[in-house]
C-alpha positions, 0 to 999 in steps of 0.5 A: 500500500502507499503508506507502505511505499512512504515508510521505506522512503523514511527509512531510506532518507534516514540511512542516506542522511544519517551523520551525512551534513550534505545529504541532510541539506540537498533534502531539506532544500528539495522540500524534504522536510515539508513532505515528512511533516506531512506523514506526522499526521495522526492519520498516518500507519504506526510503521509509517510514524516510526521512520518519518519519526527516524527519519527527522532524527537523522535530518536533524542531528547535527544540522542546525540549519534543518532545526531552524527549517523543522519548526518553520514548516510547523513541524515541533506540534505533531512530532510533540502530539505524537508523544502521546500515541499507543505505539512506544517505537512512535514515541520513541522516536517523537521524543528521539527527534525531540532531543535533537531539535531541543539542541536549538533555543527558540526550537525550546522554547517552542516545545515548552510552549506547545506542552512538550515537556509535560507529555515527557514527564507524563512518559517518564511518569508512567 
């Protein structure tokens, strides 16, 4: 099925932009991080929120340009809403991409703002 189709894409940008500054931007400057706030919808199949979870770790790790571009193309409040999914590797990686994202000052302020830091307590809490 397509959300089959667009989980393997998540996996594939993940490994092609892990640790990998010059693969992580062309992505990035291609609408890449556009497309995979899109499939960090509710909506979405568990697998298929898992590696666009990975796949935001591995585009932002390290890259500060790609935290600054994640939360302009509003991406912070549905990676924070899926914090509270039923599937733990989809809030694994929530919170994962989470952490990198943190690295940047204004991202901070923004989790605090949107109640990221009392979904992580929630999790640490349960």
């Amino acid at each position: 099925n397509s959300q089959e189709l667009l989980a393997k894409c998540c996996f594939a940008v993940w490994l092609i932009c892990q640790k990998h500054e010059a693969n992580q931007l062309i992505f990035a400057e291609s609408g890449g991080l556009q497309a995979i706030i899109g499939l960090l919808a509710p909506g979405s199949e568990e697998t298929l929120l898992e590696l666009a979870g990975g796949a935001t770790c591995a585009l932002c790790e390290s890259n500060d340009r790609n935290k600054e571009r994640f939360r302009e193309e509003g991406g912070l409040e549905p990676l924070i809403a899926l914090l509270v999914h039923d599937n733990d590797a989809v809030k694994l990686n929530s919170a994962k991409a989470l952490c990198h994202l943190a690295e940047n000052e204004e991202n901070r302020k923004i989790i605090r703002e949107l109640g990221g830091l009392e979904e992580l307590v929630h999790l640490l809490s349960h």
